[in-house]
C-alpha positions as CSV (number, residue, x, y, z in Angstrom):
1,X,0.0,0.0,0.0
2,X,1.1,3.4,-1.0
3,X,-0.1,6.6,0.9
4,X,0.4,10.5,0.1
5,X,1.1,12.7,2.9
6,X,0.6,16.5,3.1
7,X,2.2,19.7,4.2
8,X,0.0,21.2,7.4
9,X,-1.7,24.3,6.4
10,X,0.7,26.5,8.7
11,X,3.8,25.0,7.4
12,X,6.9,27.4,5.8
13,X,7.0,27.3,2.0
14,X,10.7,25.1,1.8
15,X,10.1,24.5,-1.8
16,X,8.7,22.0,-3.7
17,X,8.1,18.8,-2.4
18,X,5.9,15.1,-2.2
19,X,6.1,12.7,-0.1
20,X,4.7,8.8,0.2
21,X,5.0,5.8,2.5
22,X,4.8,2.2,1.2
23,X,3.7,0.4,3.9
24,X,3.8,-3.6,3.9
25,X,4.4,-6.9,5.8
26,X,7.6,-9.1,5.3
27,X,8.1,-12.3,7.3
28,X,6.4,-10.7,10.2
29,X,8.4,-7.2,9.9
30,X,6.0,-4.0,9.3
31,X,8.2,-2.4,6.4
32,X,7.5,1.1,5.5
33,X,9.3,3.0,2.9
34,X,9.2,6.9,3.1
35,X,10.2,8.6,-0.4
36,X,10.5,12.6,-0.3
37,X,11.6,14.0,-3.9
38,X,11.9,17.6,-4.5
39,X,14.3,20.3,-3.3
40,X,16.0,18.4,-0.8
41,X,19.3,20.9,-0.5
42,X,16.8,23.7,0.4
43,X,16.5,21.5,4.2
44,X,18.7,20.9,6.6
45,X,19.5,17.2,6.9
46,X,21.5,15.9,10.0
47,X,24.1,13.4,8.1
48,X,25.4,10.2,9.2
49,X,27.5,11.9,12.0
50,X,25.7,14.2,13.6
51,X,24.5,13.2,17.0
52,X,21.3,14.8,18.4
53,X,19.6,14.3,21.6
54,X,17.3,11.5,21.2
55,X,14.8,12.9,22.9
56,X,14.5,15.9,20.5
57,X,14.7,14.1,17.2
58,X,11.4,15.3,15.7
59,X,13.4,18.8,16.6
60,X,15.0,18.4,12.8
61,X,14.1,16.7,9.7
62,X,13.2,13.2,10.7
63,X,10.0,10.6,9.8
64,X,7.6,9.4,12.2
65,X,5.4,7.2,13.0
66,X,2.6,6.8,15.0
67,X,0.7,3.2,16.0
68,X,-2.3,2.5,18.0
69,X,-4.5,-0.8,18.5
70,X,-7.9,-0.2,17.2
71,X,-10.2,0.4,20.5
72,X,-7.4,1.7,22.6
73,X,-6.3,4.9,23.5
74,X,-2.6,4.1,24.1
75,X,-0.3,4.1,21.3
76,X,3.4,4.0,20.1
77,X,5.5,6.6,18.4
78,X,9.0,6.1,16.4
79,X,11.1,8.8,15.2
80,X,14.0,8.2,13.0
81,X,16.5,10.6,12.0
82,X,19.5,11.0,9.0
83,X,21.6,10.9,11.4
84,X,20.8,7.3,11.8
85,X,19.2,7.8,15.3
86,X,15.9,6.6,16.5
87,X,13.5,7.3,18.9
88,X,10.8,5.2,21.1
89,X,7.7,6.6,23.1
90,X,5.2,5.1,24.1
91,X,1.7,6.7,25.4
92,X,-1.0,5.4,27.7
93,X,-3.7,8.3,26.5
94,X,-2.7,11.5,24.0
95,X,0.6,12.4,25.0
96,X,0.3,10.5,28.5
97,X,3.9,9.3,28.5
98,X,3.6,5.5,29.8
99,X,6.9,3.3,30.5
100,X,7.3,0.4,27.9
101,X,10.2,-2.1,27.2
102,X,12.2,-0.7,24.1
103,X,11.4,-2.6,21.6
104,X,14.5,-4.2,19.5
105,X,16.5,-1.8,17.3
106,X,14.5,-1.0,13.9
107,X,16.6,-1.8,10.7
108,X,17.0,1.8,8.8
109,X,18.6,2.3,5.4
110,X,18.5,5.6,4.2
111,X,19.6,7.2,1.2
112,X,19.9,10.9,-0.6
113,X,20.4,12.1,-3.8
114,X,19.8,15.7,-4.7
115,X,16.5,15.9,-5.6
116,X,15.4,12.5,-2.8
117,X,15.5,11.5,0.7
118,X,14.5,7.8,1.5
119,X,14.3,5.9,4.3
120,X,13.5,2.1,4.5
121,X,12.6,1.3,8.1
122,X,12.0,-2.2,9.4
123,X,10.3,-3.4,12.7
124,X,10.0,-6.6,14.2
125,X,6.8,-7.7,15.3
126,X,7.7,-6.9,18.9
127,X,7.9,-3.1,17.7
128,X,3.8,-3.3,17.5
129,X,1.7,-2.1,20.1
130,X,0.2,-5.8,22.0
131,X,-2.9,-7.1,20.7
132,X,-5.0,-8.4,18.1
133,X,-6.9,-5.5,16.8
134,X,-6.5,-3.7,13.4
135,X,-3.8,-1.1,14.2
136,X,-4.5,2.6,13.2
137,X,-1.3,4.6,11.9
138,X,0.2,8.2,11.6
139,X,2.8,8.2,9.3
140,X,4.5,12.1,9.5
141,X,7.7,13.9,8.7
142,X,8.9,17.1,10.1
143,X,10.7,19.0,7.0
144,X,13.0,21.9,8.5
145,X,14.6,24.6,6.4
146,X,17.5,27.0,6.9
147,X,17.0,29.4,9.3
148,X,15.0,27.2,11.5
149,X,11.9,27.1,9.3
150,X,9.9,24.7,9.4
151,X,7.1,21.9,7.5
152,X,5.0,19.3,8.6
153,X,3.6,16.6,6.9
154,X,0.8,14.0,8.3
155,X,-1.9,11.7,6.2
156,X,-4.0,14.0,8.0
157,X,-3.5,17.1,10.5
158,X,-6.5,18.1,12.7
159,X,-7.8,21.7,13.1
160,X,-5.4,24.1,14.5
161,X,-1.3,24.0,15.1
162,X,0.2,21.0,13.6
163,X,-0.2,18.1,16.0
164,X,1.1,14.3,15.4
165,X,-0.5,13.0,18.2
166,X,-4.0,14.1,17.9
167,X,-6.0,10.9,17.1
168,X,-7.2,12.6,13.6
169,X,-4.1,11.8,12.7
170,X,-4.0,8.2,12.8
171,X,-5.5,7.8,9.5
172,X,-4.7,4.8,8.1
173,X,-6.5,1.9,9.2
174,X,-4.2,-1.4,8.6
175,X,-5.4,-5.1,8.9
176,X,-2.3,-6.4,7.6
């Protein structure tokens, strides 16, 4: 499955840009592949060395993403950076911080080119949130520009300032 996401209405004009997810199941793995073409040298893009706080990830350019268990009001949120850092959280209720077992290390292969930033991320099944439920997904990139500018991308945004966690934003429905 292929999905579109789009800039939130309050995001800086960085240039021109699209951006899609492919989203499927491997062996058990949830494999999603993020594509962003356009005018990639007009963001800033933490390379391979860089070393952020972890905590602060979704501070820069990075891709999210967002799972919940159909029915439940907890869910799970992955960040991953250029820099080749990731990020876990995980939520009881919106943004009700919850402590959770890291789950194992995500595989992440990412690659630029001038006018493309990919990322192919894979997580093991233990990366899902527990149960048996269809799962309901936010995929989301934060796009930043020089001089601290900045764009956000979602499947969906809600009303108002741009906000990942807001359960409008878990768009995609997956059964797979």
């Amino acid at each position: 499955m292929r999905v579109a996401l789009h800039p939130h209405p309050e995001s800086a004009a960085l240039g021109e840009f699209a951006l899609e997810v492919q989203l499927e199941r491997q062996d058990g793995a949830f494999v999603l592949g993020y594509t962003l073409r356009g005018e990639v040298e007009r963001l800033r893009i933490p390379d391979a060395s860089a070393v952020l706080p972890p905590q602060r990830l979704w501070a820069h350019t990075c891709f999210e993403l967002f799972l919940a268990r159909e029915g439940s009001g907890g869910y799970r949120e992955f960040n991953f950076s250029p820099s080749g850092q990731w990020a876990f959280y995980a939520f009881s209720a919106y943004r009700e911080a919850t402590p959770a077992p890291r789950p194992p290390a995500p595989r992440l292969r990412w690659q630029r080119a001038p006018d493309c930033l990919s990322l192919q991320v894979r997580l093991s099944p233990e990366s899902l949130p527990p149960g048996q439920s269809a799962l309901r997904l936010g995929l989301a990139a934060v796009l930043e520009g020089h001089g601290r500018k900045f764009s956000w991308w979602a499947l969906a945004h809600p009303p108002g300032r741009p906000d990942f966690h807001a359960s409008e934003g878990f768009a995609l429905r997956w059964e797979g």
